[in-house]
C-alpha angles and dihedrals in degrees: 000000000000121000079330101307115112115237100167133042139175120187121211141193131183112217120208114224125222114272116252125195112251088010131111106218119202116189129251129238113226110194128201139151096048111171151148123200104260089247097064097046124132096025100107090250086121093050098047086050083057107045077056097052085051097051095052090052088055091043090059106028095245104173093237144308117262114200131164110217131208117240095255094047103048087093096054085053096044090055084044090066096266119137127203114257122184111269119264121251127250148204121210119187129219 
């Protein structure tokens, strides 16, 4: 925030996995509308947001965090931590 206004967001759900018999299962964080007000860019307030973000999965044991990124914003993740996985596959019905 800045002088209360918020400038910065990242929006988080924990997804439940499937129970398997014998396994302890942890959630996943999937992670979507990330965003900072075009005026506070590059000023390592995303990134902050995000080391943040990080902290707290590891704080709670959370699997891993899941997120899609745009084009333009696979770089701010990379240097994040995030690594590139293969894309996942879909279905879409007629």
């Amino acid at each position: 925030e800045d002088e209360g206004i918020i400038v910065s967001h990242i929006y988080i759900e924990l997804i439940q996995k499937v129970p398997r018999p014998g396994r302890i299962t942890k959630p996943f964080a999937y992670m979507t509308n990330v965003y900072t007000v075009k005026e506070y860019r590059n000023k390592g307030i995303g990134s902050r947001l995000l080391s943040r973000i990080n902290e707290w999965v590891k704080e709670n044991n959370y699997e891993f965090v899941i997120v899609w990124p745009s084009d333009d914003s696979v770089n701010f993740y990379q240097k994040n931590g995030y690594v590139q996985c293969t894309e996942p596959m879909e279905y879409f019905p007629n």
